[in-house]
C-alpha positions as CSV (number, residue, x, y, z in Angstrom):
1,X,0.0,0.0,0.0
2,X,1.1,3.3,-0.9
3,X,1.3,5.8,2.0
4,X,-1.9,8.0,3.1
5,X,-3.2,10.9,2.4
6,X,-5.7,10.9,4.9
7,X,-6.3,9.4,8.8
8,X,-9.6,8.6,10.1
9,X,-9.2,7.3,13.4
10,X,-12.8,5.7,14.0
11,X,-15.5,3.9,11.7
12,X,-18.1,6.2,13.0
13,X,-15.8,9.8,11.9
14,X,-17.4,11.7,9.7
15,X,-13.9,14.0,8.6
16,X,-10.4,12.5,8.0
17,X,-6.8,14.8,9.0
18,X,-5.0,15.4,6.3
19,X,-1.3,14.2,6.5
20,X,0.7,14.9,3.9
21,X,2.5,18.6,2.7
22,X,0.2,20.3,-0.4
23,X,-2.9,18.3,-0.8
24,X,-4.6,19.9,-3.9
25,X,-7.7,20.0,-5.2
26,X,-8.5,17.0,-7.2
27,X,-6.2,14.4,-5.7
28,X,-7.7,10.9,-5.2
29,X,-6.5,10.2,-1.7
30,X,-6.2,7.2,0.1
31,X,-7.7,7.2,3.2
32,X,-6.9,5.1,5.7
33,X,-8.9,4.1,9.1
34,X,-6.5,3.4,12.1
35,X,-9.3,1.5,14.1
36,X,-9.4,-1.4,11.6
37,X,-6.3,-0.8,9.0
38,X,-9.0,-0.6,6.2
39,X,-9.1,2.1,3.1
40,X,-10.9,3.7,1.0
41,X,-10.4,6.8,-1.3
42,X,-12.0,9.8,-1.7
43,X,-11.1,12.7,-3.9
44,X,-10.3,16.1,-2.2
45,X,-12.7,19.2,-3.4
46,X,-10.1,21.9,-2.3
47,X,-6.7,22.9,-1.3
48,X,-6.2,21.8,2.2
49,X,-3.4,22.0,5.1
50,X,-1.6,19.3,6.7
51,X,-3.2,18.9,10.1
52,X,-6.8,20.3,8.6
53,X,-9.7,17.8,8.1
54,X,-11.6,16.8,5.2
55,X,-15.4,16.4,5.0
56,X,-16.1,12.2,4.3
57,X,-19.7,12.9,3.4
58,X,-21.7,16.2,2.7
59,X,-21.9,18.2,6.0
60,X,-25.2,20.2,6.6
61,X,-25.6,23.6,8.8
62,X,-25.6,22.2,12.4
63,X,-24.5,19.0,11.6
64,X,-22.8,17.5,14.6
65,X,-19.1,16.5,13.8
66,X,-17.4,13.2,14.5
67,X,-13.6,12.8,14.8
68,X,-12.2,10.0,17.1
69,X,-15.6,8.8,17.4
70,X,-16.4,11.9,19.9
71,X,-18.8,15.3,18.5
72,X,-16.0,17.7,18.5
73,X,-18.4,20.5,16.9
74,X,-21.5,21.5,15.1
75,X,-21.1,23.0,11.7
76,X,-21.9,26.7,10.9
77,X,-21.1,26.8,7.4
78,X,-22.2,23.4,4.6
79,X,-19.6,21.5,3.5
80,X,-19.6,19.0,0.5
81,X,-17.6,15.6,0.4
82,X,-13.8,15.7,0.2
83,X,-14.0,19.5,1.2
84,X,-11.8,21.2,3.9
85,X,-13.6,21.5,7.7
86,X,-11.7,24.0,9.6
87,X,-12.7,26.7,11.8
88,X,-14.3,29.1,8.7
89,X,-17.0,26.1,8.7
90,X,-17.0,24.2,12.1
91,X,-17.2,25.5,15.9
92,X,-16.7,23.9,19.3
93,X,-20.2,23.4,20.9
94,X,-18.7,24.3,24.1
95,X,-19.3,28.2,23.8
């Protein structure tokens, strides 16, 4: 296997963390979930960060979101599949 593009760390994450230098726009990542070693890939809609996550499905307004199997926010902004979820589209629920 070649290496990842993209962690997920649970089956039940609904955004991956990008780990790799200059992930453009139209790259067909391989992504790969640390909980059971299994891939999958998934094509990135935007530029985006090492460190950043990506969206694994399309993300509504208020859409609660899943990393490490824990809510770690609620969406303020949409967000389509393989796009970028940072802090210009997702916000802590705890103020």
């Amino acid at each position: 296997m070649s290496s990842p593009h993209l962690l997920v760390h649970h089956k039940d994450d609904n955004v991956g963390v990008v780990v790799v230098e200059g992930l453009s726009a139209g790259t067909e990542m391989l992504c790969v979930v640390t909980e059971d070693d299994s891939d999958f890939r998934l094509t990135a809609t935007e530029d985006v960060p090492i460190g950043h996550k990506v969206a694994l499905s399309d993300l509504s307004t208020d859409d609660t979101v899943i990393k490490y199997g824990a809510d770690i926010g609620r969406m303020i902004a949409p967000a389509v599949k393989g796009a970028h979820v940072h802090v210009h589209n997702l916000k802590t629920k705890r103020w």
